[in-house]
N, C-alpha and C positions, 0 to 999 in steps of 0.2 A: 575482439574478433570482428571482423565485419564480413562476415559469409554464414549463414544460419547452418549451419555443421552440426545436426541434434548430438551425435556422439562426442564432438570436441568441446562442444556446449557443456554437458553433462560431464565432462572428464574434467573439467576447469574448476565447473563449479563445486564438484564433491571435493576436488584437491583445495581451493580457497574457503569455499564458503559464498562465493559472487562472483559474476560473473558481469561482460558489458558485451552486446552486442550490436556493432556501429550502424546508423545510416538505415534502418528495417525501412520505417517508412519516411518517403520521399516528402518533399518541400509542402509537396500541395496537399497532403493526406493529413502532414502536419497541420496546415492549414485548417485544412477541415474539424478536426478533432479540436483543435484551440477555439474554433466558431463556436462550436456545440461548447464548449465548457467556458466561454464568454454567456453565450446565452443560459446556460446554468444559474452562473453566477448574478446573474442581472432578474432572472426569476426568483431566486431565495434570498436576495438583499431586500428584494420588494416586497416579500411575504412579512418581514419587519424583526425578523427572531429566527429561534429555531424552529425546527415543523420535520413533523414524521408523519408516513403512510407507508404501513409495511415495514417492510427491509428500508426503503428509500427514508433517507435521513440525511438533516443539513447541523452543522454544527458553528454558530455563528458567534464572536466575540464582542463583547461591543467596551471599545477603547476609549473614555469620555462621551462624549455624542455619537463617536462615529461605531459603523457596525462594520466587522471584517470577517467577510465566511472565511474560516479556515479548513474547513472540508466537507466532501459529499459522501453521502455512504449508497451503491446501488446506481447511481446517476445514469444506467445504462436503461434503466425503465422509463428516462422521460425524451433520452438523445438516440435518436437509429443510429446514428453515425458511430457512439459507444458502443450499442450493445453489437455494431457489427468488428470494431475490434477486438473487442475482449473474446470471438470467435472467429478471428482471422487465421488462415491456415498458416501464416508465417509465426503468430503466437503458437500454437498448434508445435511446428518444426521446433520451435526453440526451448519448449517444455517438456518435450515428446518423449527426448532422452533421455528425461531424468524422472515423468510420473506415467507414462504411457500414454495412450491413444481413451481411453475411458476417464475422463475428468469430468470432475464435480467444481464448484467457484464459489469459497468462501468469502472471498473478499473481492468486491465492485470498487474502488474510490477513488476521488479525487480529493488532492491537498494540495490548498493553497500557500504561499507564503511569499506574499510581499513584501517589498523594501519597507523596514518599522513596525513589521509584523513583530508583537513579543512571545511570541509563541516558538519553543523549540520541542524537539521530537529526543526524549530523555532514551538512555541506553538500555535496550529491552532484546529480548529475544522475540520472535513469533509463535514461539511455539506456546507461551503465556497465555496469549490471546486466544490459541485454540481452547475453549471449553463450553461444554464442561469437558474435562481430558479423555472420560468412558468413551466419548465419541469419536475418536480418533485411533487409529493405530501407527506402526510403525511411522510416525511423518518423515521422521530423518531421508526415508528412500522415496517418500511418495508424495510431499511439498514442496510446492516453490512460489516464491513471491516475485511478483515484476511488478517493474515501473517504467513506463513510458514516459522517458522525456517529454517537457512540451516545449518548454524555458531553454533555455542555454543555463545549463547547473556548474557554474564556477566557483570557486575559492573562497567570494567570501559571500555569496546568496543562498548558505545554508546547503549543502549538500549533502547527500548521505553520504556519513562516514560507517566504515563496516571495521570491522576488529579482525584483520587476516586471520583465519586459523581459531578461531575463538568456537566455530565450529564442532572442533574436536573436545573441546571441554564442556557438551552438554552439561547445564546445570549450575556452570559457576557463579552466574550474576545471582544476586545475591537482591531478594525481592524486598528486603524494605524500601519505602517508598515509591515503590511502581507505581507507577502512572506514565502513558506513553508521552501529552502533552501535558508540558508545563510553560510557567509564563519565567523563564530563567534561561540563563545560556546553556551551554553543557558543558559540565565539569569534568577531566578528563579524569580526576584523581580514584574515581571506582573502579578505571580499565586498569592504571598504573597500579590500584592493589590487588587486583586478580593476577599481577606478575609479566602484564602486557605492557611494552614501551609506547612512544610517540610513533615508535617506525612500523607499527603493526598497526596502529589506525590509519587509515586508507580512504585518501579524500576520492570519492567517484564523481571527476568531472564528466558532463558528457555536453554531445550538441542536440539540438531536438531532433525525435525523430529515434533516439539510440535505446534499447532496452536495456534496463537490470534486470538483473536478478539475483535472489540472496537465498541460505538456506535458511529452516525455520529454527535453527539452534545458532545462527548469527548473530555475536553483539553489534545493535545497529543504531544509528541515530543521527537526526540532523542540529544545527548549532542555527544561531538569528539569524535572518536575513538583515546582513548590514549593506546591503551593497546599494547605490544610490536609486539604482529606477530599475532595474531587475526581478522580475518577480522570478518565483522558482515553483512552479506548479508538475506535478507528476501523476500521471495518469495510474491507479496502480490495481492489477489482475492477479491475486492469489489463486493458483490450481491446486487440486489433491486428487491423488488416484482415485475412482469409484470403489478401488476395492478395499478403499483406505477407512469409509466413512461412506453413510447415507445421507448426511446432511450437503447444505448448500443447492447450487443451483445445476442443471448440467450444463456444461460445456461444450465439452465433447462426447459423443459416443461414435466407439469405432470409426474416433477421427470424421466424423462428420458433425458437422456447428449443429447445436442446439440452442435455439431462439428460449427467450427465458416467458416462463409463467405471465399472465396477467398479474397486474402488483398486486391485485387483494386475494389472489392464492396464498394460502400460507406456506411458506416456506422456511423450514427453520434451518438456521445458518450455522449459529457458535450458542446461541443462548437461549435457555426456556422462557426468555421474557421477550423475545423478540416480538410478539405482540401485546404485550401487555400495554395497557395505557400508560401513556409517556407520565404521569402524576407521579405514576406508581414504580418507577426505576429511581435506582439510586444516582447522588451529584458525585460526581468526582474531583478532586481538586483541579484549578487551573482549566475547568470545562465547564460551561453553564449547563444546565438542566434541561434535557427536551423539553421543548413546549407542549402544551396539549394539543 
């Protein structure tokens, strides 16, 4: 689509599971946003590791000598230019029709992924990641997850691929070995035993500037970036209804932006460890350990 249509938005994306909406922000806004997440990335390569304060979390791989951030979690509390997208009325318009005008914001991030990154994004639903689960209700009518192009997302720089229809079979993926990031390609052969073909995984090209969006019962996931100097970075803004869930940050209220907490507010998000000192969370495969 390229006209922010809240209804035609919502009518696509309940019938697919995702949705792409072309061209939102222009060249220079692009622009802007890629600055700020240049100078992100050039603060947390320098901190040497990973590092957390609050919600704001970097998650950094280190390949031989060299260190490659593969994402930021919250990045909207150090960039004004972030936290004034992820409350842009045009985000706003494009959510609007499928969670309402009263939104909460689980998810702040950014993820990286350069040409030689070995990092791929394994086949998962969102709706996983929501817990603990008491805190949610209905998501199916009241989440959405977006990503703001930054990159030019082509064929072979790791795109997200989404499983057409995969939607409608809340529950099928099948959780042994979950984990969202691992250091492997992505296997197609888990989608092809849940009874889905090659023609129902759905590569979403786009150009910067263009938004996704997916549902939270979507099989999703990105494959290496092989492509030779292209990185493929995505801005990305989960919403939930207020009436869905007390957690997260707000967003919106009655459709008017709300500027987020001071960081060392607590704010709990998806987890009761969200503060807890970094020693004391668990490692997960294929992700180093927050640092203290």
């Amino acid at each position: 689509m390229t006209t922010i249509d809240s209804a035609a938005i919502a009518e696509r994306f309940h019938r697919d599971g995702w949705a792409v909406v072309r061209g939102v922000f222009p060249p220079a806004e692009v622009a802007a946003i890629r600055a700020a997440i240049d100078r992100l990335r050039d603060w947390a390569l320098a901190i040497g590791g990973n590092y957390r304060h609050g919600n704001l979390v970097t998650w950094i791989d280190q390949i031989g000598k060299e260190l490659l951030l593969r994402g930021m979690q919250w990045p909207a509390h150090r960039e004004p230019v972030l936290e004034s997208v992820r409350t842009d009325p045009r985000m706003l318009a494009i959510v609007s029709g499928i969670a309402g005008h009263d939104l909460r914001q689980i998810i702040n991030q950014i993820h990286w992924k350069p040409p030689g990154s070995p990092s791929s994004v394994q086949w998962h639903v969102d709706r996983k990641n929501r817990t603990p689960a008491e805190a949610f209700r209905a998501l199916e009518s009241s989440y959405v997850q977006t990503a703001i192009a930054v990159d030019p997302m082509v064929a072979d720089n790791g795109p997200l691929l989404v499983v057409q229809g995969s939607h409608r079979r809340s529950g099928c993926l099948d959780d042994r070995g979950y984990n969202n990031f691992a250091r492997d390609g992505l296997d197609r052969a888990p989608i092809h035993a849940l009874g889905f073909t090659d023609a129902d995984i759905i590569a979403i090209e786009c150009d910067p500037g263009d938004v996704l969006l997916w549902h939270v019962d979507t099989i999703h996931g990105s494959d290496l970036n092989r492509h030779d100097r292209l990185d493929r970075t995505i801005y990305i803004n989960g919403y939930v209804a207020a009436r869905s869930t007390m957690r997260g940050n707000w967003a919106f209220l009655a459709g008017r932006p709300m500027p987020l907490p001071e960081i060392d507010i607590p704010v709990l998000i998806s987890r009761e460890d969200i503060f807890a000192p970094a020693s004391l969370l668990p490692s997960h495969p294929g992700r180093a350990r927050f640092a203290d």
